[in-house]
C-alpha positions as CSV (number, residue, x, y, z in Angstrom):
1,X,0.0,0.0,0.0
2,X,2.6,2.7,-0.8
3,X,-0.2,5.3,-0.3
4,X,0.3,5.1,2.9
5,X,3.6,6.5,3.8
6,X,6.1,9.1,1.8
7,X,9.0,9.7,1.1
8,X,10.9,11.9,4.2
9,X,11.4,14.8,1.4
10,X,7.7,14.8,0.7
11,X,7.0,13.9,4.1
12,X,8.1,17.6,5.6
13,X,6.6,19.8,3.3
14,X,3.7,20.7,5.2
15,X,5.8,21.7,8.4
16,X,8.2,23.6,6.2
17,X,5.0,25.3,4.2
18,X,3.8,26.6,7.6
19,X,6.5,27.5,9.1
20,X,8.0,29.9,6.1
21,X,5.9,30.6,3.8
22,X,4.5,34.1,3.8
23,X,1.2,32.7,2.2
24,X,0.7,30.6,5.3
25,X,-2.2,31.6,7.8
26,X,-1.1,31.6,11.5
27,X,-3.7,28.7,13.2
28,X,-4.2,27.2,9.9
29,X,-3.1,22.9,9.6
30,X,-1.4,21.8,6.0
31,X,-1.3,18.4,4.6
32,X,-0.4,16.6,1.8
33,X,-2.2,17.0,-1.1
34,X,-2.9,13.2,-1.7
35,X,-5.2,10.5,-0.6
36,X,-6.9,11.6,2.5
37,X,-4.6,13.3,3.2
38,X,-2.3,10.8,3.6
39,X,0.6,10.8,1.3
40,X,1.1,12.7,-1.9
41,X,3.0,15.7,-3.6
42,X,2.3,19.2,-2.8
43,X,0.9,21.0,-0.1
44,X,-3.0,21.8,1.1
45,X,-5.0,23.0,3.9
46,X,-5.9,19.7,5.6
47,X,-8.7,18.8,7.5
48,X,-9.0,18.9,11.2
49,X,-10.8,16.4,13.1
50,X,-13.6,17.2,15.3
51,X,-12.1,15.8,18.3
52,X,-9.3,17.5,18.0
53,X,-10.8,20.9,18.3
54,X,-11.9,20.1,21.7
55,X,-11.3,22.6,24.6
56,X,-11.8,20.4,27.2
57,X,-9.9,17.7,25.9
58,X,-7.2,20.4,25.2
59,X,-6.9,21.6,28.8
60,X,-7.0,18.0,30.3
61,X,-3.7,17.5,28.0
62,X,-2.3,20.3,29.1
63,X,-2.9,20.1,33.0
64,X,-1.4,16.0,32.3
65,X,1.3,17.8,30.5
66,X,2.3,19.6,32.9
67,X,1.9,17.4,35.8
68,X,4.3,14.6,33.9
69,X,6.9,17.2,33.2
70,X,6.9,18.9,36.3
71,X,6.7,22.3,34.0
72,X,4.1,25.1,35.0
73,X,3.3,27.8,33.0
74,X,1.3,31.1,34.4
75,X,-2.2,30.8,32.9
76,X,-3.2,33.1,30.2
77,X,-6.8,35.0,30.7
């Protein structure tokens, strides 16, 4: 199934998209262009999952996060 993976090359393009291009929205998520998302040449705005968006979920992460590390941060109001 090579759709599945990509090559490392391929495989960064997104990160590196969002991180320096000037045409890059700040909060946006990039993809590949391919399959689902997946694998593929090229750069898109990919989708995010519902779940992921969740604040909750979020600030449970975060308040594990932290406890694991033993790292605090000043909350931000």
């Amino acid at each position: 199934m090579p759709f599945m993976w990509q090559e490392i090359d391929d495989g960064i393009l997104p990160a590196l998209y969002a991180a320096t291009s000037p045409q890059a929205e700040g909060g946006a998520f990039y993809g590949p262009r391919g399959f689902y998302e997946l694998a593929g040449g090229g750069v898109t705005d990919a989708k995010v999952a519902a779940h992921a968006t969740s604040e909750a979920d979020a600030r449970r992460l975060w308040e594990v996060s932290e406890k694991l590390t033993r790292v605090s941060y000043p909350a931000s109001d």
